[in-house]
C-alpha positions as CSV (number, residue, x, y, z in Angstrom):
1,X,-54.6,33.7,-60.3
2,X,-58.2,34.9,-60.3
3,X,-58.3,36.9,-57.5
4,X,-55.2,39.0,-58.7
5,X,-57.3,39.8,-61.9
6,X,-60.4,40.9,-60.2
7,X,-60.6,44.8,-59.0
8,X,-61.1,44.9,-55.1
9,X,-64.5,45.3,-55.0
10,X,-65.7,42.8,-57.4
11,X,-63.9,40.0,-55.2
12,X,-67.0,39.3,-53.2
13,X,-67.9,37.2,-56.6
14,X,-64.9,34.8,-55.9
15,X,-66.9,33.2,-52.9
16,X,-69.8,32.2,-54.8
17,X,-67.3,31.1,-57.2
18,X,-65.4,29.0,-55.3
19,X,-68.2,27.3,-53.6
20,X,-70.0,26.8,-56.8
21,X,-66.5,24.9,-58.2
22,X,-66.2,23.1,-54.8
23,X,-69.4,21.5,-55.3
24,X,-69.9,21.2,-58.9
25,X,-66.6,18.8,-58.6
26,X,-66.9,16.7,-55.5
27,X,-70.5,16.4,-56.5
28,X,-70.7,15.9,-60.0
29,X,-67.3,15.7,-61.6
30,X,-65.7,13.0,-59.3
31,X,-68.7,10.7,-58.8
32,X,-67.9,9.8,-62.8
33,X,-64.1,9.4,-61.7
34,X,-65.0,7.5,-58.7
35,X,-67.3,5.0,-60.9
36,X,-64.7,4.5,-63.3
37,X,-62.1,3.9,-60.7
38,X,-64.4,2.0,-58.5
39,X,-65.4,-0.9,-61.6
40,X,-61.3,-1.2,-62.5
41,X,-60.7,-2.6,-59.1
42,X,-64.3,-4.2,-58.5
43,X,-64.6,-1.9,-55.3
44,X,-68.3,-1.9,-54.1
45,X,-68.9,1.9,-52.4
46,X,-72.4,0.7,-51.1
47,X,-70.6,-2.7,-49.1
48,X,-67.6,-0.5,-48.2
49,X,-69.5,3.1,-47.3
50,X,-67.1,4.0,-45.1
51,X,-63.8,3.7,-46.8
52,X,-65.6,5.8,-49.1
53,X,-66.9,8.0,-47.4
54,X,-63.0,8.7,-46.6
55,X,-61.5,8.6,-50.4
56,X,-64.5,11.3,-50.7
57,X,-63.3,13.4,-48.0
58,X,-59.8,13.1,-48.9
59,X,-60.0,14.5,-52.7
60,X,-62.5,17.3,-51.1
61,X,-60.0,18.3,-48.9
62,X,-57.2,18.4,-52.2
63,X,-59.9,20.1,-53.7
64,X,-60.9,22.9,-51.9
65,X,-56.8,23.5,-51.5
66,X,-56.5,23.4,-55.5
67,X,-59.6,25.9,-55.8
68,X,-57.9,28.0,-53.1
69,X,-54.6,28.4,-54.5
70,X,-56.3,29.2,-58.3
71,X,-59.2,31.3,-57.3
72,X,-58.8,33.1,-53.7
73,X,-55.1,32.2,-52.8
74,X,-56.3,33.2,-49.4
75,X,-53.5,31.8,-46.8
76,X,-54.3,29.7,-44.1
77,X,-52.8,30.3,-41.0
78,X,-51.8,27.1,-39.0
79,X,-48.6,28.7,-36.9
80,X,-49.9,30.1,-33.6
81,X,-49.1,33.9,-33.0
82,X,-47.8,32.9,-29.6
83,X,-48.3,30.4,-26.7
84,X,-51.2,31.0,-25.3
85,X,-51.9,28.3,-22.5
86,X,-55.8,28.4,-22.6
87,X,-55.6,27.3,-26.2
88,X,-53.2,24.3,-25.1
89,X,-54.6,23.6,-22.5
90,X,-58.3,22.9,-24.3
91,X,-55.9,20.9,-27.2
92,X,-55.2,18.5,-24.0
93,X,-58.9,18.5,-22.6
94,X,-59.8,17.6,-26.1
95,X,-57.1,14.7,-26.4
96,X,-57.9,13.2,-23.0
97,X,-61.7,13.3,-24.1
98,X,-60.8,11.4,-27.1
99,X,-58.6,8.8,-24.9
100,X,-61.1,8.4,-22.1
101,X,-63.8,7.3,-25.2
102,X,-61.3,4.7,-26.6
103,X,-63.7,0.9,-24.8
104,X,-67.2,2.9,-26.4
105,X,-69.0,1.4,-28.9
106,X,-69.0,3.8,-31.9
107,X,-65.0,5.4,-30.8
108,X,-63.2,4.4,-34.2
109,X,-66.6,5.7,-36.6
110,X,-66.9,8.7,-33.9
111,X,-63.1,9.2,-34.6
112,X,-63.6,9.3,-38.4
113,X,-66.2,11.2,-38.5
114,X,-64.8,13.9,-36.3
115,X,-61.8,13.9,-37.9
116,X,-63.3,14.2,-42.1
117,X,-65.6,16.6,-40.8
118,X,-63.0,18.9,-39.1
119,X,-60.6,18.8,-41.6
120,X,-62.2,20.0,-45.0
121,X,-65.0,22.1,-43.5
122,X,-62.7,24.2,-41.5
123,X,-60.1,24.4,-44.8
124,X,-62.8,25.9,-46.7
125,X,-64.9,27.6,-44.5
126,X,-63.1,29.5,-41.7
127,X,-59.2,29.1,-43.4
128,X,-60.0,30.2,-46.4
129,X,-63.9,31.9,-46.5
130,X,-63.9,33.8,-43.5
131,X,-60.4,34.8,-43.7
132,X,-61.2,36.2,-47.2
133,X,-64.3,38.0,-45.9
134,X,-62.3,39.2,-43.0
135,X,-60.1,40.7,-45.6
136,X,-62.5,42.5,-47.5
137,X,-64.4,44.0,-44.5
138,X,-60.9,45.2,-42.2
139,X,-59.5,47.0,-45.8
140,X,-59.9,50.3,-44.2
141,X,-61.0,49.7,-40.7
142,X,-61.0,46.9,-38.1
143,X,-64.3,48.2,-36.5
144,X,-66.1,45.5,-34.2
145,X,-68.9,45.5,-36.0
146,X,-66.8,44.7,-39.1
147,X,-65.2,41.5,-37.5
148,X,-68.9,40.5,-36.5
149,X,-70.6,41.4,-39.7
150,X,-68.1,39.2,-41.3
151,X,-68.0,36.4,-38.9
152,X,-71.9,36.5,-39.0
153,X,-71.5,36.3,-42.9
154,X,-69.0,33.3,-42.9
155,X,-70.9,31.5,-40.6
156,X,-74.3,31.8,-43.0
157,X,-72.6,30.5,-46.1
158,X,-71.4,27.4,-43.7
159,X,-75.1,26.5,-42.5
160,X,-76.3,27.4,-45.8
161,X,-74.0,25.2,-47.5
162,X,-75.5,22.1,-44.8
163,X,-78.4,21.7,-47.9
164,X,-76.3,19.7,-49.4
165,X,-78.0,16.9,-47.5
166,X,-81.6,17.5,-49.1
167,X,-80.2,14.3,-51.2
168,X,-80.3,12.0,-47.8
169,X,-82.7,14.0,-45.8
170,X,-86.0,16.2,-45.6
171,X,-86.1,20.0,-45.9
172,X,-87.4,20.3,-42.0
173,X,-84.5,18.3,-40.9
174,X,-81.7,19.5,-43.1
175,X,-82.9,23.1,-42.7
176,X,-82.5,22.3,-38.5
177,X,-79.2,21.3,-39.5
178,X,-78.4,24.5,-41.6
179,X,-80.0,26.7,-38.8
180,X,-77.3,24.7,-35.9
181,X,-74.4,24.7,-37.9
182,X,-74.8,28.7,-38.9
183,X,-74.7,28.9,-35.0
184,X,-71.9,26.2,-34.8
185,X,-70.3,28.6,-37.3
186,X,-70.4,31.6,-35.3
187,X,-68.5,29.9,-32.6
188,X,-65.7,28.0,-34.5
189,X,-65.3,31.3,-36.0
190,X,-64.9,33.5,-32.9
191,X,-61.8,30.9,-32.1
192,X,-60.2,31.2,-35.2
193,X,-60.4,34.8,-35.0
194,X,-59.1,35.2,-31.6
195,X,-56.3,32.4,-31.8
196,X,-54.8,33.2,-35.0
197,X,-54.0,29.4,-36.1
198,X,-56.9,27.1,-37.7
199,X,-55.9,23.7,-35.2
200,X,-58.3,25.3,-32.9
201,X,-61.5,25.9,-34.3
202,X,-60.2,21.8,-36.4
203,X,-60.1,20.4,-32.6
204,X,-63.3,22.1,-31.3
205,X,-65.0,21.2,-34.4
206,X,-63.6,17.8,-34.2
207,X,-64.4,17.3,-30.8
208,X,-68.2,18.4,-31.3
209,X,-68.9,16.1,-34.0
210,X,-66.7,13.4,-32.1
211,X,-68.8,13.1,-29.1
212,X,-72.3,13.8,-31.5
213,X,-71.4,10.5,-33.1
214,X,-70.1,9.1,-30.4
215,X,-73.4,9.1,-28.4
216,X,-75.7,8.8,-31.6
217,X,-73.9,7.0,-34.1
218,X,-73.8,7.6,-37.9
219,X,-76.8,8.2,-39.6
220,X,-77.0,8.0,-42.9
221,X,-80.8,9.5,-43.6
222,X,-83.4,11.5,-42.1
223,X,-86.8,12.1,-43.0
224,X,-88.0,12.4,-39.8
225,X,-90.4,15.3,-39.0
226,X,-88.8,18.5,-36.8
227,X,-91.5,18.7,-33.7
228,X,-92.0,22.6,-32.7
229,X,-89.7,21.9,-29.5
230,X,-86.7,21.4,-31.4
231,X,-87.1,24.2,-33.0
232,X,-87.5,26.0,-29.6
233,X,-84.3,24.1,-28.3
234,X,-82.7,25.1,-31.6
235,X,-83.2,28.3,-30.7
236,X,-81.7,28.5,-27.6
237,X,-78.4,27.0,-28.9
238,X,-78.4,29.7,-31.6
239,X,-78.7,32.3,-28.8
240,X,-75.9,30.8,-26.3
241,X,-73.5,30.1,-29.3
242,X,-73.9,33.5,-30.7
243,X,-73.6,35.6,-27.4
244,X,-70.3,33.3,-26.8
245,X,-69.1,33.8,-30.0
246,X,-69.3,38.0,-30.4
247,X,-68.0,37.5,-26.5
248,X,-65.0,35.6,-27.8
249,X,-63.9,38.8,-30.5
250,X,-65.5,41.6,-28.1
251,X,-62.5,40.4,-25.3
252,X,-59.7,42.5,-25.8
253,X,-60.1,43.3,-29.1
254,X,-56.7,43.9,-29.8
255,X,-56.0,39.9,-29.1
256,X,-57.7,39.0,-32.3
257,X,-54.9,37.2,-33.2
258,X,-56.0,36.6,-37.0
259,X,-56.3,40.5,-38.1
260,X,-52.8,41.3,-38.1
261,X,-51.7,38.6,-39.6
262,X,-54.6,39.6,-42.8
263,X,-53.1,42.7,-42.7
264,X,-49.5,41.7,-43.5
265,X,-50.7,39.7,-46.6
């Protein structure tokens, strides 16, 4: 495997890497596959967008575990350390959310979108890239500031990654986007940190882009201009998140349920 060829500190380079490879194939090798597969079985992508949308998310998902295993081999923790109650009891808030939605409108495309959102975004970007980074930084020391810097650093490659959408939106919106989820980031990575098992930061992520769709629907494109007070409420979302997040890992340090486990690997 890759990352048992590279020398310790050169393994920074396997991020890049991996992201590079994620997105070179889900966006340029398997569109070729898809077209070939799609014309066989006279399957129209554009009349069914959203059973396509889920065959896309599905290989992504195989993807970005195939990518994991031959480049990183970073191991993604899904068994909780222990039973905690508060993390149960916000799995249950999150369920009965979903339940009490179930007569709106948009509930089965809010549902699908929450759930091929969740999934291969928090594979790849707290499983396997900040557990990686988390690695690297806690080598010789499990300093706070090294659980933030790296929790600050995952969090920037997941917003940064958001301009991906430049194909279906416009810089001002998509960089809004980048700029929330970076924040969004910070917070889903706090949880994974402190819980120790990657079903929490999947259901809070889940549930976020759950009740986003629920209440707006799915958009496909937006080339919409960004009016300076978004950019001010932005702003204050970016603050909250980020003080609840390094709240989250400064709380009982020792409770960071994810560090030991990196250390045993």
């Amino acid at each position: 495997m890759l990352n048992q060829k590279i020398k310790d500190n050169w393994k920074w380079i396997l991020i890049p890497i991996i992201l590079i490879a994620e997105l070179l194939i889900d966006d340029y090798v398997m569109p070729h596959v898809y077209k070939f597969v799609f014309h066989l079985f006279a399957f129209n992508p554009v009349q069914h967008f959203y059973t396509y949308l889920n065959i896309y998310k599905i290989v992504s998902i195989l993807v970005i575990c195939l990518l994991n295993y031959w480049i990183i081999k970073q191991k993604i923790f899904f068994k909780p350390s222990e039973t905690k109650v508060g993390w149960l009891v916000f799995l249950v808030v999150c369920f009965t959310i979903v339940l009490t939605c179930f007569t709106h409108k948009n509930f089965w495309i809010a549902l699908d979108v929450g759930t091929i959102a969740a999934l291969p975004e928090e594979l790849m970007f707290r499983g396997i890239i900040l557990a990686f980074v988390l690695k690297l930084m806690t080598r010789k020391s499990t300093d706070q500031w090294r659980v933030i810097t790296s929790l600050v650093i995952s969090a920037l490659i997941f917003g940064g990654f958001h301009y991906i959408n430049l194909t279906s939106q416009s810089f001002g919106f998509t960089s809004l986007q980048v700029v929330n989820a970076a924040a969004l980031g910070m917070l889903l990575g706090a949880v994974y940190i402190k819980s120790g098992t990657i079903i929490v930061p999947m259901a809070l992520h889940f549930i976020y882009d759950f009740l986003v769709t629920l209440i707006k629907g799915m958009s496909a494109t937006n080339y919409t201009n960004v009016q300076t007070n978004q950019w001010w409420g932005l702003s204050m979302y970016v603050l909250i998140y980020s003080i609840v997040a390094v709240s989250i890992i400064n709380h009982k340090p020792s409770d960071n349920k994810i560090l030991p486990k990196l250390k045993k690997l």
